[in-house]
C-alpha positions as CSV (number, residue, x, y, z in Angstrom):
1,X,0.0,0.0,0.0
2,X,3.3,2.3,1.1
3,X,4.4,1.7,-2.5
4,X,0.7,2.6,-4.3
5,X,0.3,5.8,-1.9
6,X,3.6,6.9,-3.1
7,X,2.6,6.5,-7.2
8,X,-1.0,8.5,-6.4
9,X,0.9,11.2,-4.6
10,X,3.8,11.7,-7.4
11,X,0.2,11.6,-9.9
12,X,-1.3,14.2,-7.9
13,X,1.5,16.2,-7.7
14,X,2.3,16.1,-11.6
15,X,-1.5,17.3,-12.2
16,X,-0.9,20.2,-9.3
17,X,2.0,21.6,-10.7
18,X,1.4,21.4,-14.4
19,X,-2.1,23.2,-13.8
20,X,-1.6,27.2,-13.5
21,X,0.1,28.9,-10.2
22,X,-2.9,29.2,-7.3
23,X,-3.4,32.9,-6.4
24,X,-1.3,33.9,-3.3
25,X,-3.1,33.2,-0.1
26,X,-5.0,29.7,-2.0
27,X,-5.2,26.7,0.2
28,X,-3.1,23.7,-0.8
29,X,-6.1,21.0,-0.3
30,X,-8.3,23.5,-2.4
31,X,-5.7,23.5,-5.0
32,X,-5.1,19.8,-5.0
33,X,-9.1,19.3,-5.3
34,X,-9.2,22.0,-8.5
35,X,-6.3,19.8,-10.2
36,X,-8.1,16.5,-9.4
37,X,-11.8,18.2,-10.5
38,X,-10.0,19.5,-13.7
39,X,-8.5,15.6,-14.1
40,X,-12.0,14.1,-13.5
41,X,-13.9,16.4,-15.9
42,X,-12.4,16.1,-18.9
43,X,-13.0,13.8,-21.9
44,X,-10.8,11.0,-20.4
45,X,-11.8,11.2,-16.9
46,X,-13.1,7.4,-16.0
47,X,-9.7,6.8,-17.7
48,X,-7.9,8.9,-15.5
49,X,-9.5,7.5,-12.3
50,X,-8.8,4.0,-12.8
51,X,-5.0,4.6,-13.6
52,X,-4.4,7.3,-10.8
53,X,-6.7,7.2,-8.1
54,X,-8.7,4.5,-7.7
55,X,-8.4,2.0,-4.6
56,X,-5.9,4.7,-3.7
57,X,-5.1,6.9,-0.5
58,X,-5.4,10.3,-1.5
59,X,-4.4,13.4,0.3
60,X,-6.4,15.0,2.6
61,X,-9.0,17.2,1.7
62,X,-11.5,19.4,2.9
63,X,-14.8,20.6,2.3
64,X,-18.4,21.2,3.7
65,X,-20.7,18.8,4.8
66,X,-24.2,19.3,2.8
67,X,-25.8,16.0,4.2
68,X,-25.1,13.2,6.5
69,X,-26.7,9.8,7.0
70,X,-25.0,8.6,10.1
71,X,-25.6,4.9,11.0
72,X,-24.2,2.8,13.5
73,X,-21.0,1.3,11.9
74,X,-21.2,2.8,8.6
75,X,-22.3,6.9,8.0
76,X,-22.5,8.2,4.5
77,X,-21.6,12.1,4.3
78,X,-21.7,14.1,1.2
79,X,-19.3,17.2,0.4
80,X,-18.7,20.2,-1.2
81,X,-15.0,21.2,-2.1
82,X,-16.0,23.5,-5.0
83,X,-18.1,25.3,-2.5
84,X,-20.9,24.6,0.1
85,X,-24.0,23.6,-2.1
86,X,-22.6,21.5,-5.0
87,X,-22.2,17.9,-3.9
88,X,-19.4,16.4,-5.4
89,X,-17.6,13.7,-2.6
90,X,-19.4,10.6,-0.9
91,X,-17.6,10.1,2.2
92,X,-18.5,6.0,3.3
93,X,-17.8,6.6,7.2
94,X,-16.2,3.2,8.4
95,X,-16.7,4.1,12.4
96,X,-16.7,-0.1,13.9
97,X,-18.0,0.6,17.4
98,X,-16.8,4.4,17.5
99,X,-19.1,6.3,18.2
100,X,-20.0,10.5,16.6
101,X,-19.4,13.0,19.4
102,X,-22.5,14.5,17.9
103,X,-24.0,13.9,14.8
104,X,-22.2,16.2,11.8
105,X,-24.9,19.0,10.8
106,X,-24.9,20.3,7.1
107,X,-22.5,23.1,6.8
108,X,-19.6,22.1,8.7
109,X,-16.8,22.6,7.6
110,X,-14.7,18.4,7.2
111,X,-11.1,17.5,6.2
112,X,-10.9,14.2,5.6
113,X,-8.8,11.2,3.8
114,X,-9.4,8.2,2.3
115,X,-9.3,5.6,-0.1
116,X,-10.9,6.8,-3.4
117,X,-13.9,3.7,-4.8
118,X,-16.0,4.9,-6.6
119,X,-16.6,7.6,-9.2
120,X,-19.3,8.9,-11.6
121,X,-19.1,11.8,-14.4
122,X,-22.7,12.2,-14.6
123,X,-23.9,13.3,-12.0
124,X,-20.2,13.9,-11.0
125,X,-19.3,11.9,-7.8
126,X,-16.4,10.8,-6.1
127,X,-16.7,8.3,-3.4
128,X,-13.9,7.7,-0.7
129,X,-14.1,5.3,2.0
130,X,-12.7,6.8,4.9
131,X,-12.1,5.5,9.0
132,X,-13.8,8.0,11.4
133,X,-10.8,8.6,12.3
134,X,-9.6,10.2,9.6
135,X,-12.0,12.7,9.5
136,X,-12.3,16.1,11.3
137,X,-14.9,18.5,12.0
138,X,-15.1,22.3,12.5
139,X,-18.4,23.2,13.6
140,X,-20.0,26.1,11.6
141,X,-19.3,29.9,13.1
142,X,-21.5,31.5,14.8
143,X,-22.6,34.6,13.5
144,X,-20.7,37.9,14.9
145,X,-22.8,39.4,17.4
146,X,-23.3,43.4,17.1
């Protein structure tokens, strides 16, 4: 698997830096996901998942939770990384006896990482399996108070 990680990552990293330079300030994982979005929508994109990502650890990413499904052992979380309405990442939640400290809501903001499975180009879907473990939460902020 060590070997396999290390292929995706030098994959990724060839699509990062032969896309354009992000604008100062960009977020790495935000450019990493606008490399792999670019990859995944063009003409050869099933292509390009099966020979670079699939059944493979990828980076982590993050996003925001539109909707969650949570379930004893297994939860199923869609994501935004494009932006908060647009789902575009299935998260399969493998949690065993671990339990949510509280049930996601939609909105928060996830970084997660996980083994890429599954993907569609119409509707456009990625799906990752991913331990609980591997994923973290930052609840929403609340609004600034006058």
């Amino acid at each position: 698997m060590r070997i396999l990680h290390h292929v995706v990552v030098a994959a990724l990293a060839t699509a990062i830096f032969s896309a354009p330079a992000p604008a100062q300030g960009d977020d790495p994982q935000r450019a990493l996901w606008m490399a792999l979005k670019r990859q995944l929508t063009s003409p050869d994109a099933q292509e390009y998942f099966e020979s670079s990502m699939h059944l493979s650890v990828l980076p982590p990413l993050k996003g925001t939770l539109i909707s969650a499904l949570i379930n004893p052992g297994v939860s199923k979380l869609t994501v935004g990384l494009t932006d908060s309405s647009t789902p575009e990442v299935t998260l399969i939640v493998h949690s065993g006896d671990v339990k949510w400290k509280s049930d996601p809501q939609p909105g928060t903001q996830i970084e997660f990482e996980g083994v890429a499975t599954d993907f569609t180009t119409e509707p456009f879907m990625l799906t990752f399996d991913v331990p609980i473990r591997q994923i973290k939460l930052v609840p929403k902020k609340a609004p600034a108070k006058k």
